[in-house]
C-alpha positions in Angstrom: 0.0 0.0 0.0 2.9 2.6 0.7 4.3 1.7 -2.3 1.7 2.1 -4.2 1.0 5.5 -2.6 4.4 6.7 -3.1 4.3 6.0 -6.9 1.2 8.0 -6.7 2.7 10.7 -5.4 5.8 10.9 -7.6 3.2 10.7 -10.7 1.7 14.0 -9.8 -0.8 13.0 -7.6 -1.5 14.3 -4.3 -2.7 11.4 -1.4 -4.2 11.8 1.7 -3.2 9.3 4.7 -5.3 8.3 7.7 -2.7 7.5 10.3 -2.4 6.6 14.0 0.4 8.3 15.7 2.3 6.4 19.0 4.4 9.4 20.6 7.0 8.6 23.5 7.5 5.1 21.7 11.0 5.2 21.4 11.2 4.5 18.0 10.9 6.4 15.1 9.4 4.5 12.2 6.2 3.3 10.1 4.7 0.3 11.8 2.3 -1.0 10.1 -1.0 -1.1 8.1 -4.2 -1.7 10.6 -7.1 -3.4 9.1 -9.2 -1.0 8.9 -6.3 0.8 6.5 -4.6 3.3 9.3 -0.6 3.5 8.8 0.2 2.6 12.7 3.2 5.1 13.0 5.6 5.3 16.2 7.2 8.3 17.0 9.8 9.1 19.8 9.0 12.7 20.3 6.3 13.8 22.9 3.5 15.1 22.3 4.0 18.4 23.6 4.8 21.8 22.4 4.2 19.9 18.4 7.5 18.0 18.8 5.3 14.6 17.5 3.8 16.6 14.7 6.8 17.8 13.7 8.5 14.6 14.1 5.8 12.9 11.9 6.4 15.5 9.3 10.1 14.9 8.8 9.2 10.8 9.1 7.1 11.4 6.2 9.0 14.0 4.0 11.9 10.9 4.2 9.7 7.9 3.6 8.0 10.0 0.4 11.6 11.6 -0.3 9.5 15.4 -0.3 10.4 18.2 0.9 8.3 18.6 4.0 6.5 22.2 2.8 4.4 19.7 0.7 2.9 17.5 3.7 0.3 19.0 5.7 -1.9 18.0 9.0 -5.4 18.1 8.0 -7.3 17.1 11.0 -6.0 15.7 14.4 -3.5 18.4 15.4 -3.6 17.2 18.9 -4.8 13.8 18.5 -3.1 10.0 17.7 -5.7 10.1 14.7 -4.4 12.3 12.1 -5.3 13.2 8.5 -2.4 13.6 6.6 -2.5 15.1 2.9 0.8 15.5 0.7 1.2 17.4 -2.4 3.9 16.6 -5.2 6.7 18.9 -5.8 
């Protein structure tokens, strides 16, 4: 499925991601895919002063190899449940 997103992505298309966010994990990594289609990700960062946000940002922009001014919190801010959309460069 990431795979297939990230082709997506690099064709010009921008995605949208429903993820759920573990801070104070220590790790930093994509988990895995829940059933119900969720990217489980695991963060090391707190989730204070939008250190996890910011963390999830930079996880993303590396996974998606994009700059991270082109991946955006849609909804969720403060919760593990996030929205995620990412435009192409």
């Amino acid at each position: 499925m990431l795979t297939e997103l990230k082709n997506k992505l690099h064709a010009g298309q921008k995605i949208h991601l429903k993820v759920r966010v573990t801070p104070k994990s220590g790790k930093h990594e994509i988990s895995e895919i829940m059933k119900d289609g969720r990217i489980k990700i695991k963060l090391k960062s707190a989730p204070e002063n939008n250190k996890a946000n910011k963390e999830l940002i930079e996880l993303l922009s590396d996974f998606f190899e994009i700059s991270r001014v082109h991946i955006m919190i849609i909804s969720g801010i403060t919760s593990r449940d996030k929205l995620i959309e990412i435009h192409p460069q």
